[in-house]
N, CA, C and O atoms as CSV, one atom per row, in Angstrom:
chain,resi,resn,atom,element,x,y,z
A,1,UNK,N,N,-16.411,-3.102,-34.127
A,1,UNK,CA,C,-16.482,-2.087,-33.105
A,1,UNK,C,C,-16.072,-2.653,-31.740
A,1,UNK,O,O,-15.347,-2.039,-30.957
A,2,UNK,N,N,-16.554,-3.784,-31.527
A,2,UNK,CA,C,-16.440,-4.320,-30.110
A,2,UNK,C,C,-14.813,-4.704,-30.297
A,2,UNK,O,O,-14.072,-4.385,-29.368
A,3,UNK,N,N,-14.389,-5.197,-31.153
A,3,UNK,CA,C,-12.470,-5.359,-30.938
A,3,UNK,C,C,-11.759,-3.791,-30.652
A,3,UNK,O,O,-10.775,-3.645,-29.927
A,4,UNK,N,N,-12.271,-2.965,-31.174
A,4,UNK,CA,C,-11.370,-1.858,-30.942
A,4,UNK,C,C,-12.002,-1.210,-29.822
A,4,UNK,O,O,-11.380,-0.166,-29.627
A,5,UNK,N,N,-12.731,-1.303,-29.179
A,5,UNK,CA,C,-12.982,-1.543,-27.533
A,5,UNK,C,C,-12.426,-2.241,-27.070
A,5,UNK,O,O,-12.128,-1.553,-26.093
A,6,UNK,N,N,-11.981,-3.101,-26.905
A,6,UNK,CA,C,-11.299,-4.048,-26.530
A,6,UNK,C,C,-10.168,-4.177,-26.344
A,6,UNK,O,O,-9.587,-4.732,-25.411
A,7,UNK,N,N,-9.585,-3.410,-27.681
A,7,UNK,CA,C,-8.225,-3.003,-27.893
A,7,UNK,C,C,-8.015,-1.827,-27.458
A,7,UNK,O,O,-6.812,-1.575,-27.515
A,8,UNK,N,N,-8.742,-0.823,-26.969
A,8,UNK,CA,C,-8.551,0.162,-26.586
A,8,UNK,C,C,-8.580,0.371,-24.902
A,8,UNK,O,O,-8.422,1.422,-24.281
A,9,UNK,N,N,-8.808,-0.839,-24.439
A,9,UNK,CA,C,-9.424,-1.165,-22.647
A,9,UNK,C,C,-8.215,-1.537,-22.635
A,9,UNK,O,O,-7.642,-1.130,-21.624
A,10,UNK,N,N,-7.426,-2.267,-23.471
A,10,UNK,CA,C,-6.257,-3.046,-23.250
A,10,UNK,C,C,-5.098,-2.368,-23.176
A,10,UNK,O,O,-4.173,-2.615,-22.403
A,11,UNK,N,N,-5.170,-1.159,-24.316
A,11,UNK,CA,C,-4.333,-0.217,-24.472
A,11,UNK,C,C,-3.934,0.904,-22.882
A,11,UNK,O,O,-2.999,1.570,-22.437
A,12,UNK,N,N,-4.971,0.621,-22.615
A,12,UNK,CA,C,-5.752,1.656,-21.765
A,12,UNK,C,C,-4.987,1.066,-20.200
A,12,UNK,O,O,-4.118,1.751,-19.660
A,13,UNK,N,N,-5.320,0.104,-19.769
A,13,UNK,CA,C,-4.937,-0.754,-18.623
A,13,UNK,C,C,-3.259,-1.116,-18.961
A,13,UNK,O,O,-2.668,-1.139,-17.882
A,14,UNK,N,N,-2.653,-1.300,-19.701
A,14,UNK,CA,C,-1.392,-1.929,-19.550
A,14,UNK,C,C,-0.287,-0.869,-19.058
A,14,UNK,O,O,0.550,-1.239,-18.234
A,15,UNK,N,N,-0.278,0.153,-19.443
A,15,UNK,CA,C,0.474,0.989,-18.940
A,15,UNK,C,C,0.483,1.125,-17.478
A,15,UNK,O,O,1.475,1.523,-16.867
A,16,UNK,N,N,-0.583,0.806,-16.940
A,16,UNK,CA,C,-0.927,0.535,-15.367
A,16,UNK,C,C,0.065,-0.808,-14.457
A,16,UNK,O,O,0.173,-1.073,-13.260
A,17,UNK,N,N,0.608,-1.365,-15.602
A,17,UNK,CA,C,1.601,-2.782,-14.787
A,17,UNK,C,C,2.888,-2.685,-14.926
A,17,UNK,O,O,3.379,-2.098,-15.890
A,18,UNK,N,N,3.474,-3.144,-14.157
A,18,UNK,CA,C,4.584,-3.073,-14.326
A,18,UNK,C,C,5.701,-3.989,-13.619
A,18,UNK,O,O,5.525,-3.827,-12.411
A,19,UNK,N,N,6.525,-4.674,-13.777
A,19,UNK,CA,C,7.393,-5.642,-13.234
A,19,UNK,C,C,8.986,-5.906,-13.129
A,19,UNK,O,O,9.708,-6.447,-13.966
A,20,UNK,N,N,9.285,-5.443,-12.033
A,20,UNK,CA,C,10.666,-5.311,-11.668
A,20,UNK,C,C,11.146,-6.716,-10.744
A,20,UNK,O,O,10.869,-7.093,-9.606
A,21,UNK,N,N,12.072,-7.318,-11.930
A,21,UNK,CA,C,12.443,-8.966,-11.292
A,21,UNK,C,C,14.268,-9.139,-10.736
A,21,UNK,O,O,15.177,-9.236,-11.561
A,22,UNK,N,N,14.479,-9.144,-9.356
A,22,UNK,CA,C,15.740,-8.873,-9.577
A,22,UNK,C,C,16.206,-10.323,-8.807
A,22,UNK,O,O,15.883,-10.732,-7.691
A,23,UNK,N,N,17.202,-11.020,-9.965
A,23,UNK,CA,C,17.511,-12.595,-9.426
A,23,UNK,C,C,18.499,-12.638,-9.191
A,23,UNK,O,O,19.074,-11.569,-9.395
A,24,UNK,N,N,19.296,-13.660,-8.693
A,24,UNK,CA,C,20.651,-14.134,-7.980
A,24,UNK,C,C,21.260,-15.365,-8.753
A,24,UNK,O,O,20.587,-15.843,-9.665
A,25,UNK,N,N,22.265,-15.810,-8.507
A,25,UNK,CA,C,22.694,-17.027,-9.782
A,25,UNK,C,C,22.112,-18.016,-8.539
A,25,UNK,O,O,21.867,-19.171,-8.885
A,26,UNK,N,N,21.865,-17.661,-7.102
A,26,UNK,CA,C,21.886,-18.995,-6.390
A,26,UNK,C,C,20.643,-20.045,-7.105
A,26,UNK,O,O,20.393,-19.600,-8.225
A,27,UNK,N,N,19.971,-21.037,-6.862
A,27,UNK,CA,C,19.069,-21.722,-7.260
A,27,UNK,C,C,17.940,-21.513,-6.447
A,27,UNK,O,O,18.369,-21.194,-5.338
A,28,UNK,N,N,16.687,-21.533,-6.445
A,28,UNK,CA,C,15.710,-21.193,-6.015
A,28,UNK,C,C,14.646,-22.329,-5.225
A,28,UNK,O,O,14.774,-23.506,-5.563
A,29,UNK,N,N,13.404,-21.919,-3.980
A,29,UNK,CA,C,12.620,-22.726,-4.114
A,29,UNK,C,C,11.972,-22.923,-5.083
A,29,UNK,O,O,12.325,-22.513,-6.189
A,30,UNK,N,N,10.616,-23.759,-4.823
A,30,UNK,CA,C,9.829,-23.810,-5.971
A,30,UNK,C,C,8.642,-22.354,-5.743
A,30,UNK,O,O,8.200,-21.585,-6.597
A,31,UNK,N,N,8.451,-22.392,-4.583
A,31,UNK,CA,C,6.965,-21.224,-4.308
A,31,UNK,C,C,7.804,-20.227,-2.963
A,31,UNK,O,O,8.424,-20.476,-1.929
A,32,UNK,N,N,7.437,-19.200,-3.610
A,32,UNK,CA,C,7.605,-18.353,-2.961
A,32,UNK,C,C,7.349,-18.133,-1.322
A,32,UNK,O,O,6.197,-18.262,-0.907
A,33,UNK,N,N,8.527,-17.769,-0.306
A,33,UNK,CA,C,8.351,-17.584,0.821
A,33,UNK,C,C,7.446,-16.035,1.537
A,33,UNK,O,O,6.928,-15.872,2.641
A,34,UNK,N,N,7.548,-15.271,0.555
A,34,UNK,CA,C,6.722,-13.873,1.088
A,34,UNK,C,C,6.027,-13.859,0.294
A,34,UNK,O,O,6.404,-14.888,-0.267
A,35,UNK,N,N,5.045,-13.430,-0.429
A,35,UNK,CA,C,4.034,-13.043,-1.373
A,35,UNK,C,C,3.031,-12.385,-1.026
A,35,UNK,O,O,2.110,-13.096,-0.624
A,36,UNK,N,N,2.788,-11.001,-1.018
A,36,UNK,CA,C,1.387,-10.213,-0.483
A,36,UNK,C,C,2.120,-8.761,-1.391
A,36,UNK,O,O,3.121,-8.541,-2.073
A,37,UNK,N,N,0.686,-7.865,-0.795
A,37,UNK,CA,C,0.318,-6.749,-1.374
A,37,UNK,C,C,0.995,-5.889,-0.449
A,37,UNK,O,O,0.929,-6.027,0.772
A,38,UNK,N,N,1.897,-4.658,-1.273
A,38,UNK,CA,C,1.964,-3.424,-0.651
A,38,UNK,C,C,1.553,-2.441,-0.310
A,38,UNK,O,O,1.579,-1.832,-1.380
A,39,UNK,N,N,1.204,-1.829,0.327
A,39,UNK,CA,C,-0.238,-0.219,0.250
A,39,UNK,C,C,0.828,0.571,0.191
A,39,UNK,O,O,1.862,0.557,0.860
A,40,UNK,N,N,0.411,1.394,-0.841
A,40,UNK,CA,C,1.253,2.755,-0.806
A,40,UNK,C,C,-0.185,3.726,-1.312
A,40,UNK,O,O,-1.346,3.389,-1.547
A,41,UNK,N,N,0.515,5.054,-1.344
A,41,UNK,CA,C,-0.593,6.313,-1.123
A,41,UNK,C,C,0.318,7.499,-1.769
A,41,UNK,O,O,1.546,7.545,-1.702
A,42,UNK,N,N,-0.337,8.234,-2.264
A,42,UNK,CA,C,-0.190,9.548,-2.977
A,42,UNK,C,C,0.793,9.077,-3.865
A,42,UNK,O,O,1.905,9.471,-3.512
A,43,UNK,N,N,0.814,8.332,-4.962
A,43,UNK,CA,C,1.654,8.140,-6.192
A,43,UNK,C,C,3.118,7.019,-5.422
A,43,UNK,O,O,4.317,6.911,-5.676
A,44,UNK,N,N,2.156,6.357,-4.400
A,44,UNK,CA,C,3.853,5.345,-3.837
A,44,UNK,C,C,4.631,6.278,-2.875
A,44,UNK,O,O,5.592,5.893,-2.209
A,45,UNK,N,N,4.114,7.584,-2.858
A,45,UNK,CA,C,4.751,8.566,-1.831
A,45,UNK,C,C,5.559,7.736,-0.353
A,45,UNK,O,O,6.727,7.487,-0.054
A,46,UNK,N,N,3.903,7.453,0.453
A,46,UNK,CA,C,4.218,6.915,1.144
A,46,UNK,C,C,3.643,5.152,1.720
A,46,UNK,O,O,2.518,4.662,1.807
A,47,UNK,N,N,4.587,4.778,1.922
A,47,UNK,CA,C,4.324,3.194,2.251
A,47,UNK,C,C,3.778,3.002,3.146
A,47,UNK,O,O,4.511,3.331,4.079
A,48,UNK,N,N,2.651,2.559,3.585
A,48,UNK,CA,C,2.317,2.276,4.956
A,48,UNK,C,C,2.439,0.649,5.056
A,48,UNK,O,O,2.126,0.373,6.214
A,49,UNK,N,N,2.738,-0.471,4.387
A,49,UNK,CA,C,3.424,-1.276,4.679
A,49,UNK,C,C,4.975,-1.564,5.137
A,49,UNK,O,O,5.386,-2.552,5.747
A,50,UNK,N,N,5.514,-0.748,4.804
A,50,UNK,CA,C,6.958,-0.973,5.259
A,50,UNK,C,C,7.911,-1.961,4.724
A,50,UNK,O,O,7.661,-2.872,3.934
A,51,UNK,N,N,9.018,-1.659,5.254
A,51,UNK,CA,C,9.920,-2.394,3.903
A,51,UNK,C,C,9.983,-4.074,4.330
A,51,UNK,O,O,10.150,-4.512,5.468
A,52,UNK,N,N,9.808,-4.830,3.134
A,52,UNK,CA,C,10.161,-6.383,3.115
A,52,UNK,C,C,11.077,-6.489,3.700
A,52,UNK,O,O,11.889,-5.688,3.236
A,53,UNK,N,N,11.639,-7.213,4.783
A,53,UNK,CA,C,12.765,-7.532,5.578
A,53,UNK,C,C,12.942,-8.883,4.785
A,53,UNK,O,O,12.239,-9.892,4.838
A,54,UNK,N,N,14.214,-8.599,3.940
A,54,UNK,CA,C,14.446,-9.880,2.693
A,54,UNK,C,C,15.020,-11.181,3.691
A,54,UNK,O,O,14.707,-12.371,3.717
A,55,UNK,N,N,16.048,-10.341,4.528
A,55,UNK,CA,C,17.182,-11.266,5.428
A,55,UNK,C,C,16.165,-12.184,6.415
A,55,UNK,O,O,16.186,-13.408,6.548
A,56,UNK,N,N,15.248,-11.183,7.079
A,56,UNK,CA,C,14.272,-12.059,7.701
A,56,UNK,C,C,13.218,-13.183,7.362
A,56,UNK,O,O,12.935,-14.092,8.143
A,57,UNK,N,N,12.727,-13.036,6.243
A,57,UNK,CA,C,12.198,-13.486,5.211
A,57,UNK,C,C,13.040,-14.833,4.668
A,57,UNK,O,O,12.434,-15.892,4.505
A,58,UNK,N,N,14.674,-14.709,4.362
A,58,UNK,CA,C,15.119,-15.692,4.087
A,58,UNK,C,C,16.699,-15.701,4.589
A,58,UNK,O,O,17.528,-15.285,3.780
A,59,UNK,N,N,17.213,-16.220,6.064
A,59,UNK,CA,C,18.079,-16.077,6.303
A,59,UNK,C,C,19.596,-16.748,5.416
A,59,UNK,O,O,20.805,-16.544,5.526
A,60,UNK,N,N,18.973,-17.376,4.780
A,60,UNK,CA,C,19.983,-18.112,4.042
A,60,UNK,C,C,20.291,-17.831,2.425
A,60,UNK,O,O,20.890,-18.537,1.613
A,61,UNK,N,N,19.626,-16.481,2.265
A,61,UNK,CA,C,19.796,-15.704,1.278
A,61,UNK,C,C,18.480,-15.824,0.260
A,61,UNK,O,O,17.618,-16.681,0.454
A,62,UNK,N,N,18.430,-15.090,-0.594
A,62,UNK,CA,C,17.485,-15.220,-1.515
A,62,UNK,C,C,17.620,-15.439,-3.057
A,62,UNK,O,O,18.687,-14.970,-3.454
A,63,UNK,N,N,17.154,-15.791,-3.674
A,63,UNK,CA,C,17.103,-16.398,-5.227
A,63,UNK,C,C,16.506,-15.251,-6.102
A,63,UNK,O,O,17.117,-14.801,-7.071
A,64,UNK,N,N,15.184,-14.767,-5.678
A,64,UNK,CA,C,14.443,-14.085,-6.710
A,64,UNK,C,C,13.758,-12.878,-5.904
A,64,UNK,O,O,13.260,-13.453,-4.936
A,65,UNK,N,N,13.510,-11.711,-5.805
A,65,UNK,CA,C,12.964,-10.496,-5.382
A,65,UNK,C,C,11.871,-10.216,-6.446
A,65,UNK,O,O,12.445,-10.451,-7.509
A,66,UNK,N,N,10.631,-9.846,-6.712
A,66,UNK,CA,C,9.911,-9.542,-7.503
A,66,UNK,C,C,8.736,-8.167,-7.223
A,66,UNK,O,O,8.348,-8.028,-6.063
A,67,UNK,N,N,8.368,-7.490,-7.968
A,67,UNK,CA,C,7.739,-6.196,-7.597
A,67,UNK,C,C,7.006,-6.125,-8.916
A,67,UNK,O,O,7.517,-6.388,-10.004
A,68,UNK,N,N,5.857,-5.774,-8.731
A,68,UNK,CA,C,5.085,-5.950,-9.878
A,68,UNK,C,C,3.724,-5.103,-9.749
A,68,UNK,O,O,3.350,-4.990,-8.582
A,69,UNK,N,N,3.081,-4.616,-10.512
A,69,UNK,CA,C,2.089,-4.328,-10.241
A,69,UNK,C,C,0.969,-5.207,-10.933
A,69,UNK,O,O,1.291,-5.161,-12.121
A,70,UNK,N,N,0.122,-5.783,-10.860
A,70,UNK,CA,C,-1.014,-6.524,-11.723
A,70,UNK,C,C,-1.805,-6.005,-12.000
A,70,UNK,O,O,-1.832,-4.774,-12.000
A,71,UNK,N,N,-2.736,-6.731,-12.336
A,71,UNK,CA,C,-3.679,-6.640,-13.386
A,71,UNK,C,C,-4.953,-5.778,-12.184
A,71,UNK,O,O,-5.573,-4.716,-12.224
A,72,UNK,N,N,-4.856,-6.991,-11.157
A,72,UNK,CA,C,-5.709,-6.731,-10.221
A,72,UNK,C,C,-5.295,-5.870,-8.986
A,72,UNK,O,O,-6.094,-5.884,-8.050
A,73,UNK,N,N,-4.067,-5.061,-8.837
A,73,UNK,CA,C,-3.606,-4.185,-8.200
A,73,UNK,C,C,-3.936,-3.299,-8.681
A,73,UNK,O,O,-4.397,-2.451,-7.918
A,74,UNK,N,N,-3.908,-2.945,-10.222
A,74,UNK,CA,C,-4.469,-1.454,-11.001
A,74,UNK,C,C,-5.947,-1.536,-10.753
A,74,UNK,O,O,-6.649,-0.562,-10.483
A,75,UNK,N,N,-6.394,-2.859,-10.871
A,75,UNK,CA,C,-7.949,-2.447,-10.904
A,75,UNK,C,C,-8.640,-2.120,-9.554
A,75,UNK,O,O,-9.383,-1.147,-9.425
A,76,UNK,N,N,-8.309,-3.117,-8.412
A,76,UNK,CA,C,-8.720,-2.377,-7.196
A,76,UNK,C,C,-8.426,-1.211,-6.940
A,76,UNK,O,O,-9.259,-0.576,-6.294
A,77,UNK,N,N,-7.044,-0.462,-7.386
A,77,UNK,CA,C,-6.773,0.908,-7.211
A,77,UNK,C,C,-7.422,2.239,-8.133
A,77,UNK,O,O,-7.397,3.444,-7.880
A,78,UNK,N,N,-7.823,1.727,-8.931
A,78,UNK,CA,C,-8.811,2.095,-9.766
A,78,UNK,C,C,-10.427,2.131,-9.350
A,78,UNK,O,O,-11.171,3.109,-9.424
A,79,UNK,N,N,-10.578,1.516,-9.141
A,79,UNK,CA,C,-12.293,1.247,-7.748
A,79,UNK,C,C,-11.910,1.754,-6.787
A,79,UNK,O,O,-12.697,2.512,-6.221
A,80,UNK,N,N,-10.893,1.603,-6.347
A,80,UNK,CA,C,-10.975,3.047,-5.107
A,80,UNK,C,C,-10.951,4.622,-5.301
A,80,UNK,O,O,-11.448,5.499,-4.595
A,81,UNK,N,N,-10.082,4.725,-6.701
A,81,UNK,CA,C,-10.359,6.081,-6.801
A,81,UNK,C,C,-11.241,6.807,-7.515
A,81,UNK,O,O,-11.340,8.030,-7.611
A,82,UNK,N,N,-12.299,5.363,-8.341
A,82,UNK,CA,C,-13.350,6.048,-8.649
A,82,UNK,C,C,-14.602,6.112,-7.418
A,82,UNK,O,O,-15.374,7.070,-7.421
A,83,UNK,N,N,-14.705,5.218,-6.571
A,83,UNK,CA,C,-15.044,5.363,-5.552
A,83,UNK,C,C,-14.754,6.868,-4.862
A,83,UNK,O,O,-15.700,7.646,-4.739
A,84,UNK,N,N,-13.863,7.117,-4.569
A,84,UNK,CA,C,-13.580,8.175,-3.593
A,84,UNK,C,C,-13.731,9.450,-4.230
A,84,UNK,O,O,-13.907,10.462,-3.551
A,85,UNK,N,N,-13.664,9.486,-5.718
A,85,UNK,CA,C,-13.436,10.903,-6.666
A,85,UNK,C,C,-15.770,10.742,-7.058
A,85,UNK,O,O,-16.751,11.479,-6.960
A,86,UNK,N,N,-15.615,10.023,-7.270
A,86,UNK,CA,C,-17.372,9.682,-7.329
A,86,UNK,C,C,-18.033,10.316,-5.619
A,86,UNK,O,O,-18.889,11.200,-5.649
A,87,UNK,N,N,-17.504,9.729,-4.133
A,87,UNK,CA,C,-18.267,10.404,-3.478
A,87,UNK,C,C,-17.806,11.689,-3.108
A,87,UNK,O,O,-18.593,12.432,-2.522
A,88,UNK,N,N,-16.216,12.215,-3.452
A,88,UNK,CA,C,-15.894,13.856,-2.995
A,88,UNK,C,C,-16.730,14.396,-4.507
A,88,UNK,O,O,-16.823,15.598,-4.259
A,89,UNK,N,N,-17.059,14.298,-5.217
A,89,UNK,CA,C,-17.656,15.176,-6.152
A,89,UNK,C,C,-19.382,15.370,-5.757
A,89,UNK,O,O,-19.980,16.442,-5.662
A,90,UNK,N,N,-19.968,13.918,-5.560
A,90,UNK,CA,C,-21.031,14.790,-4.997
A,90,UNK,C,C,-21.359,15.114,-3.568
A,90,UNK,O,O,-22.494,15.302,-3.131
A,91,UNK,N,N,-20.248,15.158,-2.898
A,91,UNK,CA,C,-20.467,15.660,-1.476
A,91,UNK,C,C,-20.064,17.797,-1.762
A,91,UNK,O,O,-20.190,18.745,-0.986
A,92,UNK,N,N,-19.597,17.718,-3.172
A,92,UNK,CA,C,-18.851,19.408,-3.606
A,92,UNK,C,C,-19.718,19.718,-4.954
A,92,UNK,O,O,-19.383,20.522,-5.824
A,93,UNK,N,N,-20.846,18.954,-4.949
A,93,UNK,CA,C,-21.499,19.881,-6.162
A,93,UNK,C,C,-22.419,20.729,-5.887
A,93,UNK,O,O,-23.251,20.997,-5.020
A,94,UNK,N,N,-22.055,21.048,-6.808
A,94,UNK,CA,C,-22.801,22.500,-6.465
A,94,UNK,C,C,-24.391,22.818,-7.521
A,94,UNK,O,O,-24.779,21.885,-8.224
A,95,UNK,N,N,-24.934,23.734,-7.524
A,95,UNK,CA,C,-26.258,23.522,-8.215
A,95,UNK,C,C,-25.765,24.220,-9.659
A,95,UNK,O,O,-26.681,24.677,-10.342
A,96,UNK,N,N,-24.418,24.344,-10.181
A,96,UNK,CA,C,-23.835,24.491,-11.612
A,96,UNK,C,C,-23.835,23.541,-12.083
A,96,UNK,O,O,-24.089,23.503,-13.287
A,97,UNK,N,N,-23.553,22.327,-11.364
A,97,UNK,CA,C,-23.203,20.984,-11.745
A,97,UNK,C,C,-21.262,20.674,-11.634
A,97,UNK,O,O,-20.603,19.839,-12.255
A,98,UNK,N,N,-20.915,21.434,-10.879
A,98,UNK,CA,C,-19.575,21.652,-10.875
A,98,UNK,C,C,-19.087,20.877,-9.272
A,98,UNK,O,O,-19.553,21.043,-8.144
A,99,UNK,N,N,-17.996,20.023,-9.756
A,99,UNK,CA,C,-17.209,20.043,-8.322
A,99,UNK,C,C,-16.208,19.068,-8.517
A,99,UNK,O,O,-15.920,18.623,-9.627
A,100,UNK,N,N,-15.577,18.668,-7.274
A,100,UNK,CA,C,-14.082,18.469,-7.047
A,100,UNK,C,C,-13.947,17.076,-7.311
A,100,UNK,O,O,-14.692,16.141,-7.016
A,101,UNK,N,N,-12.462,17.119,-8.144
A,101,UNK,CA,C,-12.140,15.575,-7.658
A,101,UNK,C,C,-10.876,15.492,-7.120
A,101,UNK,O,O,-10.425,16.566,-6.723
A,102,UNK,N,N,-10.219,14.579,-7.002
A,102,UNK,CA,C,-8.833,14.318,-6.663
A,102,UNK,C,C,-8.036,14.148,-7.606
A,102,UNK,O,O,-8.077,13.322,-8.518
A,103,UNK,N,N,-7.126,15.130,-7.328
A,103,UNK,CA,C,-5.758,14.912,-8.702
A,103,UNK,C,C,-4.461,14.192,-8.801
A,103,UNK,O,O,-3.487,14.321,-9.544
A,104,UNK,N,N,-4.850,13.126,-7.492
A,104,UNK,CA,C,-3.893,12.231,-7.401
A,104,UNK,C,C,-4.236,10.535,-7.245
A,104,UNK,O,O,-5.429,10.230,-7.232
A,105,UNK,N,N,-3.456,9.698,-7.155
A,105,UNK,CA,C,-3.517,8.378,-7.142
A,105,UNK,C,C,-3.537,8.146,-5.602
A,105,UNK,O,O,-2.500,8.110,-4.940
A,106,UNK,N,N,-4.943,7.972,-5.007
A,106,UNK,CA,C,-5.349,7.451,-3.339
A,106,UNK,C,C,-4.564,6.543,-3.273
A,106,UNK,O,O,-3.562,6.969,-2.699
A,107,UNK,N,N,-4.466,5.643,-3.509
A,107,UNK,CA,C,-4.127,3.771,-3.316
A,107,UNK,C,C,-3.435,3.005,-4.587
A,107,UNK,O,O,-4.067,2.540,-5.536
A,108,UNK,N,N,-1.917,2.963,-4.410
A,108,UNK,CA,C,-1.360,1.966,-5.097
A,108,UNK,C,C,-0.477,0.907,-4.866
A,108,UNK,O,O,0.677,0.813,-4.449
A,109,UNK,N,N,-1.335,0.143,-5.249
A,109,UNK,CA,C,-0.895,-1.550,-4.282
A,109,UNK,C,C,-0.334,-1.875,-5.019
A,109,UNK,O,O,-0.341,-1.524,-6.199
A,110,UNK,N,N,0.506,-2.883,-4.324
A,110,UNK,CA,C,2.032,-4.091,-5.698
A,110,UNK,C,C,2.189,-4.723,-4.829
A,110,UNK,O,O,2.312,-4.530,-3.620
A,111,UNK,N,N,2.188,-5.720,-5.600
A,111,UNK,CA,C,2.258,-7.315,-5.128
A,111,UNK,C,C,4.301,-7.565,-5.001
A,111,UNK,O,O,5.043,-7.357,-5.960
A,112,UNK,N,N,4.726,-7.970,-3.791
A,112,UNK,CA,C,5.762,-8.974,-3.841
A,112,UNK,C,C,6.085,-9.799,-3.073
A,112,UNK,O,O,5.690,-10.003,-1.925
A,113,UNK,N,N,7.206,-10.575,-3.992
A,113,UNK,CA,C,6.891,-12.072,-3.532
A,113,UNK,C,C,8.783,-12.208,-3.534
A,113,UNK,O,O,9.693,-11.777,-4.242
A,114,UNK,N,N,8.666,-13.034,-2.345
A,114,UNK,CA,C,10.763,-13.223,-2.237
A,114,UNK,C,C,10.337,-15.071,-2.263
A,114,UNK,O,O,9.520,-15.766,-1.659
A,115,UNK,N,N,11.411,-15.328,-3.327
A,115,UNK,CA,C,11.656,-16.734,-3.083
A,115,UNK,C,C,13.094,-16.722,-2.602
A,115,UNK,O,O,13.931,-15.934,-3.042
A,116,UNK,N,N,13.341,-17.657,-1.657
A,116,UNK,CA,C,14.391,-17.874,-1.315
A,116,UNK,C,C,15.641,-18.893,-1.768
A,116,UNK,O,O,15.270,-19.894,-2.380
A,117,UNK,N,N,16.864,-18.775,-1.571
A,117,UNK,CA,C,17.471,-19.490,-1.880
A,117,UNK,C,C,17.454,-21.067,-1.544
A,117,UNK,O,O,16.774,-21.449,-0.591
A,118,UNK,N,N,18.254,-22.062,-2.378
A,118,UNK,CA,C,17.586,-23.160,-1.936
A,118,UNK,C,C,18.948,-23.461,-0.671
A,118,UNK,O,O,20.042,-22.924,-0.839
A,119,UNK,N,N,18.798,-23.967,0.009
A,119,UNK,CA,C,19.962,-23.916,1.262
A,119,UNK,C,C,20.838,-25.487,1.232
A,119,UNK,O,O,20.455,-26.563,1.691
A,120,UNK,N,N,22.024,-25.187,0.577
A,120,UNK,CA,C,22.835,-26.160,0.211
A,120,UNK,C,C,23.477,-27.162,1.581
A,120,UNK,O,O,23.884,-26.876,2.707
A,121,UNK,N,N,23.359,-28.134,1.001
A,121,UNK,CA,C,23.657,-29.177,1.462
A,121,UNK,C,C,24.819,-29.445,2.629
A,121,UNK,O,O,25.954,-29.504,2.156
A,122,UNK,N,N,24.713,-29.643,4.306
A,122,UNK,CA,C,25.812,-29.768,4.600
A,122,UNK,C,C,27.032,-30.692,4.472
A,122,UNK,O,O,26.981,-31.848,4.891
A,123,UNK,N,N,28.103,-30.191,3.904
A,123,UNK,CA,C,28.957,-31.268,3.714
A,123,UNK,C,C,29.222,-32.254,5.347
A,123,UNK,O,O,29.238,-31.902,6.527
A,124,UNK,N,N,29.455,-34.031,4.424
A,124,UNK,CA,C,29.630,-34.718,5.764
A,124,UNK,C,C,29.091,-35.831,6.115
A,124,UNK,O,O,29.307,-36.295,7.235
């Protein structure tokens, strides 16, 4: 019983990740020069982080772009919207036992990370 719980939490959560890797033939650092979380709102609608400035980030071009959602991006976004659908329901119940939740995704965060190119050697 407890594996197909298990398997079913798993089933359950993965559809929640997702990872878009877009690379360059140049050669790469070893660790990444940007790496943090994005906030977006109403299904990624809108960004209130704003866009990665790649060029700024790495003037000498970049190696690897990455966009991902994790493990722990679904789950904090998940605690927030049971959080928030948990206190609009009992701030709207009513003495039926009836009330509101939200029919959308509050908070969805993704992690990315730019590694940059490695910056070749001046001839000389």
């Amino acid at each position: 019983m407890r594996s197909r719980l298990a398997a079913l939490a798993l089933l359950a959560a993965a559809p929640g990740c997702y990872h878009i890797k877009y690379v360059t033939e140049t050669p790469g650092e070893s660790t990444p020069a940007y790496d943090a979380w994005q906030h977006n709102f109403i299904y990624g609608l809108v960004n209130a982080s704003g866009p990665v400035r790649v060029s700024e980030v790495c003037p000498q071009g970049f190696s690897v772009v990455e966009t991902k959602v994790t493990f722990l991006n679904w789950f904090a976004s998940a605690a927030v919207q049971g959080a928030a659908n948990g206190a609009v329901f009992a701030a709207t119940r009513t003495e039926d036992r009836r009330g509101v939740y939200f029919p959308f995704d509050i908070w969805s965060p993704q992690t990315v990370k730019v590694t940059c190119s490695v910056r070749a050697p001046t001839p000389g």
